[in-house]
RODO-2510 file (C-alpha; in nm, 4 decimals, decimal comma):
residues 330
     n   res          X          Y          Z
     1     x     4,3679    -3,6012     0,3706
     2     x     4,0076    -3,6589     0,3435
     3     x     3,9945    -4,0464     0,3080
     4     x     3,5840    -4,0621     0,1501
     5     x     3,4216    -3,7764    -0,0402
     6     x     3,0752    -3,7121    -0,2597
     7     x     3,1470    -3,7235    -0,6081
     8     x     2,8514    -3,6646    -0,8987
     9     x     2,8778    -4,0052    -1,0391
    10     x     2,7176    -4,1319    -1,3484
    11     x     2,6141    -4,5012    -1,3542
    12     x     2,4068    -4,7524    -1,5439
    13     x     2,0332    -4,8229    -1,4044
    14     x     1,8324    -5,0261    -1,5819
    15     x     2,0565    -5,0020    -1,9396
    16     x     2,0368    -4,5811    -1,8597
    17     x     2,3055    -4,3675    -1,7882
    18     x     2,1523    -4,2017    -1,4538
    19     x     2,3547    -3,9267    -1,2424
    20     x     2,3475    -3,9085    -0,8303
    21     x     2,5617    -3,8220    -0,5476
    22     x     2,8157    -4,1071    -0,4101
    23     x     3,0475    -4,1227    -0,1473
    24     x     3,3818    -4,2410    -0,2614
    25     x     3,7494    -4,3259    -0,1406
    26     x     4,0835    -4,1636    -0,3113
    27     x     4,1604    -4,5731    -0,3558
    28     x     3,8462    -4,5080    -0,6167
    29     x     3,9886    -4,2951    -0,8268
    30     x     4,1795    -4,4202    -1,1955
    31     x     4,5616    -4,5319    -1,1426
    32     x     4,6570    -4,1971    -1,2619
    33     x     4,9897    -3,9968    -1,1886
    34     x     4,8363    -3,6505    -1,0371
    35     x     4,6766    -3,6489    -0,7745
    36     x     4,4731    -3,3205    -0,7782
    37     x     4,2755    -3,1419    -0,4838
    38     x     3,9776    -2,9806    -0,6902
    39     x     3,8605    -2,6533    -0,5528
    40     x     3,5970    -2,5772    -0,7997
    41     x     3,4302    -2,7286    -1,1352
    42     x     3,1974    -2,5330    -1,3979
    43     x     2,8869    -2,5779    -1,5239
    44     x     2,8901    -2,6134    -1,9266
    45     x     2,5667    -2,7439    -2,2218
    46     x     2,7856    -3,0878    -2,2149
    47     x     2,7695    -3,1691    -1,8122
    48     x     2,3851    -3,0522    -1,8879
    49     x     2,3440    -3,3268    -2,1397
    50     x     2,5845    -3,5613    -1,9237
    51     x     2,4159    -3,5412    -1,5940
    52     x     2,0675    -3,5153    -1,7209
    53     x     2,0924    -3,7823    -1,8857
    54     x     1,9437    -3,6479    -2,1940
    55     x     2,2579    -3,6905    -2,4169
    56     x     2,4487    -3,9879    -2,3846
    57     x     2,8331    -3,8262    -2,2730
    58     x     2,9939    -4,1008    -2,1150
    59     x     3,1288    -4,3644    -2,2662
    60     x     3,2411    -4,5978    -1,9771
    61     x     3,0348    -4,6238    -1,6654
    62     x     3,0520    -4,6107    -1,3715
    63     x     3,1432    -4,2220    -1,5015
    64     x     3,2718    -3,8987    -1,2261
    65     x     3,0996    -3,5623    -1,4151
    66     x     3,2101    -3,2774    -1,4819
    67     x     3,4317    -3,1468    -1,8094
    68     x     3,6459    -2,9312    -1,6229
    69     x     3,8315    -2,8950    -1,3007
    70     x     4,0788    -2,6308    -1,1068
    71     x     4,2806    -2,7265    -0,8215
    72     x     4,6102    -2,7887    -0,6630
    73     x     4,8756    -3,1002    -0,6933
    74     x     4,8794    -3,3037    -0,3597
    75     x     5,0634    -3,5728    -0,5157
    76     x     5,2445    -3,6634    -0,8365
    77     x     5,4644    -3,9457    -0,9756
    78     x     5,5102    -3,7226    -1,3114
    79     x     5,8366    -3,4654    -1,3563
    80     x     5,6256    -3,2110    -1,5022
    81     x     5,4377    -3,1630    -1,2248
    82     x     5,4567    -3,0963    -0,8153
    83     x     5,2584    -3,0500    -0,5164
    84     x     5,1728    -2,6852    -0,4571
    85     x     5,1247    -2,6431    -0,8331
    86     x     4,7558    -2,4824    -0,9231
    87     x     4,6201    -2,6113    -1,2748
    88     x     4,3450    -2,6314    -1,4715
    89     x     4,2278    -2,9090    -1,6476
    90     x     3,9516    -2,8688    -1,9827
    91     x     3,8155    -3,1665    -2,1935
    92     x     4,0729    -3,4452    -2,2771
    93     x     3,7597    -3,6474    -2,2670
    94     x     3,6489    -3,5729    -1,8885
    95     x     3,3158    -3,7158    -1,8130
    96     x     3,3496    -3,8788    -2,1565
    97     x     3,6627    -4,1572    -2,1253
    98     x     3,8066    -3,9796    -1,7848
    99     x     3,6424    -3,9299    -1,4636
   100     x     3,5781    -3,5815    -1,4005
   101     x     3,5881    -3,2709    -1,1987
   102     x     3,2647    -3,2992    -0,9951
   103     x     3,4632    -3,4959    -0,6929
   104     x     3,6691    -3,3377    -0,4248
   105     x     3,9540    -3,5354    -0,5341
   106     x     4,0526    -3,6352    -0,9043
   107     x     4,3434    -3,8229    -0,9926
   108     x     4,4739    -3,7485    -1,4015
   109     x     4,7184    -3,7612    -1,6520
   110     x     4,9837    -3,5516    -1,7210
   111     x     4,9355    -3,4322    -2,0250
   112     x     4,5620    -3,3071    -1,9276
   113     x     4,6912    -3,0610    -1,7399
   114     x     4,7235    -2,6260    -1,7797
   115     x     4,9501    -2,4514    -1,5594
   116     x     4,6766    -2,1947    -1,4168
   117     x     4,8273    -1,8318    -1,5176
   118     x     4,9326    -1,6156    -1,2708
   119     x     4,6463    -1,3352    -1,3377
   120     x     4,3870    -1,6106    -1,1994
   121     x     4,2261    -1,7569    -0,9030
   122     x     4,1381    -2,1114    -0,9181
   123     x     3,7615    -1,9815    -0,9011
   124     x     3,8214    -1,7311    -1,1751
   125     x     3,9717    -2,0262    -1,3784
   126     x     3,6613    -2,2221    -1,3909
   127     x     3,4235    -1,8589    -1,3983
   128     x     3,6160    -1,9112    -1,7504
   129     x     3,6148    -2,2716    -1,7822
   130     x     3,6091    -2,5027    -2,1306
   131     x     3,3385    -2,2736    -2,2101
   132     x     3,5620    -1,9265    -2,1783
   133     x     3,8747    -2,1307    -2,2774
   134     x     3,6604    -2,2149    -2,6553
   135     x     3,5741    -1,8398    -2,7163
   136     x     3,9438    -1,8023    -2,6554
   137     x     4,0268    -2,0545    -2,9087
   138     x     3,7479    -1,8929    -3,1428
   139     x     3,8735    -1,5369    -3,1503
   140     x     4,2631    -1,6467    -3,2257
   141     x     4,1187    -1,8467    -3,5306
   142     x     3,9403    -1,5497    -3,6484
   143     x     4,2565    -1,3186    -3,6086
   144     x     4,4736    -1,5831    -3,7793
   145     x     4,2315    -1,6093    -4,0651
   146     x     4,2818    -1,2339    -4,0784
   147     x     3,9514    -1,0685    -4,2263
   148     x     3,8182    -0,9842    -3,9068
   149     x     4,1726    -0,7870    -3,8333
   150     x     4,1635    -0,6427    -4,2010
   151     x     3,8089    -0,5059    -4,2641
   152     x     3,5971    -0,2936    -4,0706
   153     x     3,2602    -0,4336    -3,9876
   154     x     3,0655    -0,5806    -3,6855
   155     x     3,1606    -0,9421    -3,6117
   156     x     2,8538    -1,1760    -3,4540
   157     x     2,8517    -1,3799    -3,1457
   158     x     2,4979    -1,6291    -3,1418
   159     x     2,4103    -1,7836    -2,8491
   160     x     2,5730    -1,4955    -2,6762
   161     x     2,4234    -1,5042    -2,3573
   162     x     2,5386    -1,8319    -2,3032
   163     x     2,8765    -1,9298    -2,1437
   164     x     3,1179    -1,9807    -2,4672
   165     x     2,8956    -1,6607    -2,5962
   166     x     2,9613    -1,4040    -2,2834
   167     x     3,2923    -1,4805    -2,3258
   168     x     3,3200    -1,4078    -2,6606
   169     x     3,1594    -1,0717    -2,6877
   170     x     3,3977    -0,9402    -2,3901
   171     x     3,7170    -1,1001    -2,5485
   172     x     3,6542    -0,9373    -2,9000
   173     x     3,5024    -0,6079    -2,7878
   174     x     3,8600    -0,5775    -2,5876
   175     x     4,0086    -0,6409    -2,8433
   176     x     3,8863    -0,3631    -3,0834
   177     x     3,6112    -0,5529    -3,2529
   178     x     3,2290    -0,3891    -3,3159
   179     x     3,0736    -0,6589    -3,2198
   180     x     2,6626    -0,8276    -3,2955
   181     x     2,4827    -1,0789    -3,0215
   182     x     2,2205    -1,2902    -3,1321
   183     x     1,9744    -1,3974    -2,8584
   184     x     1,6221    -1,4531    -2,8110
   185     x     1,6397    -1,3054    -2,4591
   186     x     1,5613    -0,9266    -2,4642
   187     x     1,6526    -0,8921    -2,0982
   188     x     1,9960    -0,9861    -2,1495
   189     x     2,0987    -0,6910    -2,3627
   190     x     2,2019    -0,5088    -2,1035
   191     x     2,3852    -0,7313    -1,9550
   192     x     2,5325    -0,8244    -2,3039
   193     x     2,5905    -0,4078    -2,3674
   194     x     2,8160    -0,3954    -2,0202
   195     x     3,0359    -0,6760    -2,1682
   196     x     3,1002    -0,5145    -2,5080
   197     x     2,8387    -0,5509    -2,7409
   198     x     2,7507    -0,2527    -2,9713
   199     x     2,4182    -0,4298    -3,1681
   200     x     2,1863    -0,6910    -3,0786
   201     x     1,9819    -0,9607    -3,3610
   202     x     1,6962    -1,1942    -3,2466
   203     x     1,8063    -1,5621    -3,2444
   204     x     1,4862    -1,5993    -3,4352
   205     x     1,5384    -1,4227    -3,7206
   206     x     1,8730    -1,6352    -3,7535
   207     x     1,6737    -1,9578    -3,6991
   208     x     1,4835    -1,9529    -3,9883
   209     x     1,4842    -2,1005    -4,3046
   210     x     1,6564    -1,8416    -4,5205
   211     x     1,8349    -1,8199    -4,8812
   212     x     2,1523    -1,9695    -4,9956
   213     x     2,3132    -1,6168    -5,0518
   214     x     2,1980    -1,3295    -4,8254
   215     x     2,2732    -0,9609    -4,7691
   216     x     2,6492    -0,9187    -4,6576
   217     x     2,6916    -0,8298    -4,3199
   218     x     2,9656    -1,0205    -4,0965
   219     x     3,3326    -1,0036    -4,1263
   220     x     3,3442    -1,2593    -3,8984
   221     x     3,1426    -1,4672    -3,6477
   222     x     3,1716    -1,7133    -3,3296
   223     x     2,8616    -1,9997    -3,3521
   224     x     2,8043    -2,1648    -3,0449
   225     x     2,4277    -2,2989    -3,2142
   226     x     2,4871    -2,5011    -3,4965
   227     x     2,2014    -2,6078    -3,7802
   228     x     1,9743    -2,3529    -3,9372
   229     x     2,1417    -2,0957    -3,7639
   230     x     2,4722    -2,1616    -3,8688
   231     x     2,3805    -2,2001    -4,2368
   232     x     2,2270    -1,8266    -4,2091
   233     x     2,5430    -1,7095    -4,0415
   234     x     2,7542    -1,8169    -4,3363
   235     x     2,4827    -1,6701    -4,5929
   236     x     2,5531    -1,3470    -4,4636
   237     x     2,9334    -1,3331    -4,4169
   238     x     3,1322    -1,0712    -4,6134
   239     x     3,3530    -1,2267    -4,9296
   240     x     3,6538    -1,3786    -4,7735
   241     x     3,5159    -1,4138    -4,4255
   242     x     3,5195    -1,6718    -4,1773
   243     x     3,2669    -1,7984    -3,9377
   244     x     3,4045    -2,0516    -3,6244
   245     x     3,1822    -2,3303    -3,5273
   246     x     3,1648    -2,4478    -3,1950
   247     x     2,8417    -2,5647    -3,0705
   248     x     2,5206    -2,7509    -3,1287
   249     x     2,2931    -2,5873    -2,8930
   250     x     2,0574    -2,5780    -3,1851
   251     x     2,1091    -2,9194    -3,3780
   252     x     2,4224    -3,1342    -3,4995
   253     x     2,2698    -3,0752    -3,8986
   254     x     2,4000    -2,8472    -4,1069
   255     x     2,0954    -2,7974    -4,3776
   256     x     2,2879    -2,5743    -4,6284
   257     x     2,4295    -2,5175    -4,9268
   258     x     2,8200    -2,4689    -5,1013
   259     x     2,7391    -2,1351    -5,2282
   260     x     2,8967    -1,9202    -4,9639
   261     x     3,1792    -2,1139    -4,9618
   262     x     3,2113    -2,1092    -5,3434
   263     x     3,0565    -1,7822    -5,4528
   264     x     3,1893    -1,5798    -5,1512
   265     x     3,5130    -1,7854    -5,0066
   266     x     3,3656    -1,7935    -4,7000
   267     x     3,5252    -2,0271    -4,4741
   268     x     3,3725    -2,2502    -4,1896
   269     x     3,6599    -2,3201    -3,8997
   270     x     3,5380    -2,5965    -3,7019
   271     x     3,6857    -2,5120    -3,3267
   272     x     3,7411    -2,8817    -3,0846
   273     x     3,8415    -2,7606    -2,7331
   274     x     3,8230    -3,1652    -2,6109
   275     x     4,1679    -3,2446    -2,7702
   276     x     4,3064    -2,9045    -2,8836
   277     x     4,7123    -2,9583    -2,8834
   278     x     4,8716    -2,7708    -2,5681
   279     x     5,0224    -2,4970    -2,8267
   280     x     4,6487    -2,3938    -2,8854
   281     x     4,5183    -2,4176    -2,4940
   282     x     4,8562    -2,2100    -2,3787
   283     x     4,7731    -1,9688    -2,6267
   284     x     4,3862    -1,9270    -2,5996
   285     x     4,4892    -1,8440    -2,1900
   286     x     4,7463    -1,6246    -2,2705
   287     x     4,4585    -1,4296    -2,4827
   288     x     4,2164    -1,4676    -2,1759
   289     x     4,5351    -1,3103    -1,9712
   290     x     4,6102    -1,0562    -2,2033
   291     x     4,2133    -0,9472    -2,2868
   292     x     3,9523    -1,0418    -2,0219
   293     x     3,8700    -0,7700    -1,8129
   294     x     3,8358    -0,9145    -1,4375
   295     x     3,5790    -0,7377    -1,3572
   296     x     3,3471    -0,8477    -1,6173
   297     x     3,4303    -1,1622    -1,5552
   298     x     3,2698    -1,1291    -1,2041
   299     x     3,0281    -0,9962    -1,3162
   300     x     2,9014    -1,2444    -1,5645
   301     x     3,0145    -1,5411    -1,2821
   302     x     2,7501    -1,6677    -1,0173
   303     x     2,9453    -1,9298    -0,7768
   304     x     2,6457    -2,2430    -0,6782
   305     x     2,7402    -2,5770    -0,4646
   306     x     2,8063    -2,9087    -0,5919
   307     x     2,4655    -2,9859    -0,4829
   308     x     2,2795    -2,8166    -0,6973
   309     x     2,4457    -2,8963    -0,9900
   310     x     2,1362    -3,1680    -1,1276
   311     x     1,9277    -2,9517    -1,0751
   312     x     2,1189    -2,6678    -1,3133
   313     x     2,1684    -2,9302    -1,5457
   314     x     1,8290    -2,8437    -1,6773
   315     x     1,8128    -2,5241    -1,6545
   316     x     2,1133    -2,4768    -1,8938
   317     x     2,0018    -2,7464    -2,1437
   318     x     1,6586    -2,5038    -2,1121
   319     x     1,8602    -2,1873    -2,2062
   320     x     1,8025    -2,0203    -1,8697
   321     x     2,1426    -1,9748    -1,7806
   322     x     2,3167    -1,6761    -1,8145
   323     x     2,6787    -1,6133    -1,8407
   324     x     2,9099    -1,8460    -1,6540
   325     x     2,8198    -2,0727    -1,3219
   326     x     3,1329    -2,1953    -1,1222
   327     x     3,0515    -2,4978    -0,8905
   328     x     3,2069    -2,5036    -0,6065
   329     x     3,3621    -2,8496    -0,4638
   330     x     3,5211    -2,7586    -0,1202
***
């Protein structure tokens, strides 16, 4: 077993949290009873903001990145779990309270861990990711609230070039759903048309200051942007709708106003992927399983080293990614 190994390691310089390459030994890694070979990591708006140093992630330094990991068991002091087993391992406070998944090796607990389903690859699992794995969660809250399942009409994805957003728009057009992107990048409606999508509105128009109650329009929606946009997203949802929030690519505020909520019974279902219970997270992969097509998860998947992964950090933070990015650790 490889003895030292580069892992993306946050530390403090100069009271800043700063990101570069380190060697380190498995004797390195947290007392922790899994001992997991990582094959390959993602690249999601957090590890952006983590590794760029831009938003403050990590709460203890020195900090591994990375908020998700695939791999297989070498070792294991836990019942639940053996070498030869392939998991997958999303949130639970990686690169936050945990060291993370960019690092050959990663040792973890327990609980953190996803038995990877049968249908994928360990590279497939992270082409998916936290980011794939929250527009799972997103689309079996909008079922279980029901409206989206009970009323005809188009159901909107923002940010839907993104990661969480790609993912989204294949997993409810699969599913039967007419379903709206918002983005501000023209270029990407064809590639947003192959995975689904049957109507396209500029982020712009969403981004605006707008009125408390607007035209009806969405049965449903999945937010990955947060603020202004948000608040326009509930304006126009359909009485008794339901809009999931996920994502603050667009600001943490929330600048709105009851009336949809009160007027309308529009509901807001906030969506955490960090700490979702495992009932949730086996459930959101059985709908990847049962709904996401393979091959447009290819095609929405482009595979980039370890190395390059501060440099990607700002491209995503820019909105210049598209679609998923698997990094690959071996």
């Amino acid at each position: 077993m490889t003895q030292s190994f580069q892992a993306l390691m946050i530390e403090d310089v100069d009271g800043k949290p700063r990101a570069g390459f380190k060697p380190i030994a498995l004797s390195d890694l947290p007392d922790n009873d899994v001992l997991v070979e990582v094959a390959y990591s993602s690249l999601n708006y957090k590890d952006g903001l983590a590794v760029s140093g831009k938003g403050r992630i990590a709460r203890r330094l020195p900090m591994v990145a990375g908020i998700d990991l695939a791999g297989t068991v070498v070792e294991s002091r836990s019942p639940d779990w053996k070498p030869g087993d392939q998991v997958v391992v999303n949130g639970w406070g990686m690169s936050e309270t945990e060291w993370g998944g960019y690092a050959r090796y990663q040792r973890v607990k327990p609980h953190m861990l996803t038995r990877l389903p049968a249908k994928f690859s360990l590279r497939q699992a992270m082409a998916i990711g936290t980011a794939g794995y929250t527009a799972a969660l997103c689309v079996n809250a909008l079922e279980d609230w029901g409206t989206i399942r009970e009323r005809e009409g188009e159901v909107l994805v923002t940010g839907a070039a993104g990661g969480v957003g790609s993912v989204a728009v294949a997993l409810l057009a699969s599913r039967g759903y007419r379903v709206t992107a918002s983005t501000g990048r023209k270029e990407t409606h064809e590639y947003l048309a192959s995975l689904g999508a049957k109507g396209f509105v500029d982020r712009g128009t969403l981004a605006e200051k707008g009125s408390m109650l607007q035209k009806e329009r969405w049965v449903g929606a999945v937010d990955t942007v947060g603020s202004t946009t948000l608040v326009n997203v509930l304006a126009q949802t359909v009485y008794g709708g339901a809009v999931t929030a996920c994502g603050l690519a667009g600001g943490a505020d929330l600048p709105g106003s009851v009336m949809p909520h009160i007027l309308r019974a529009v509901t807001l279902i906030g969506v955490d992927s960090v700490m979702a219970p495992h009932a949730k997270r086996d459930r959101a992969w059985a709908t990847l399983a049962e709904s996401l097509d393979l091959a447009l998860l290819d095609s929405m998947t482009t595979v980039e080293p370890l190395s390059r992964v501060p440099e990607l950090a700002g491209e995503i933070l820019a909105g210049r990614i598209r679609g998923r990015v698997v990094i690959e650790i071996t």
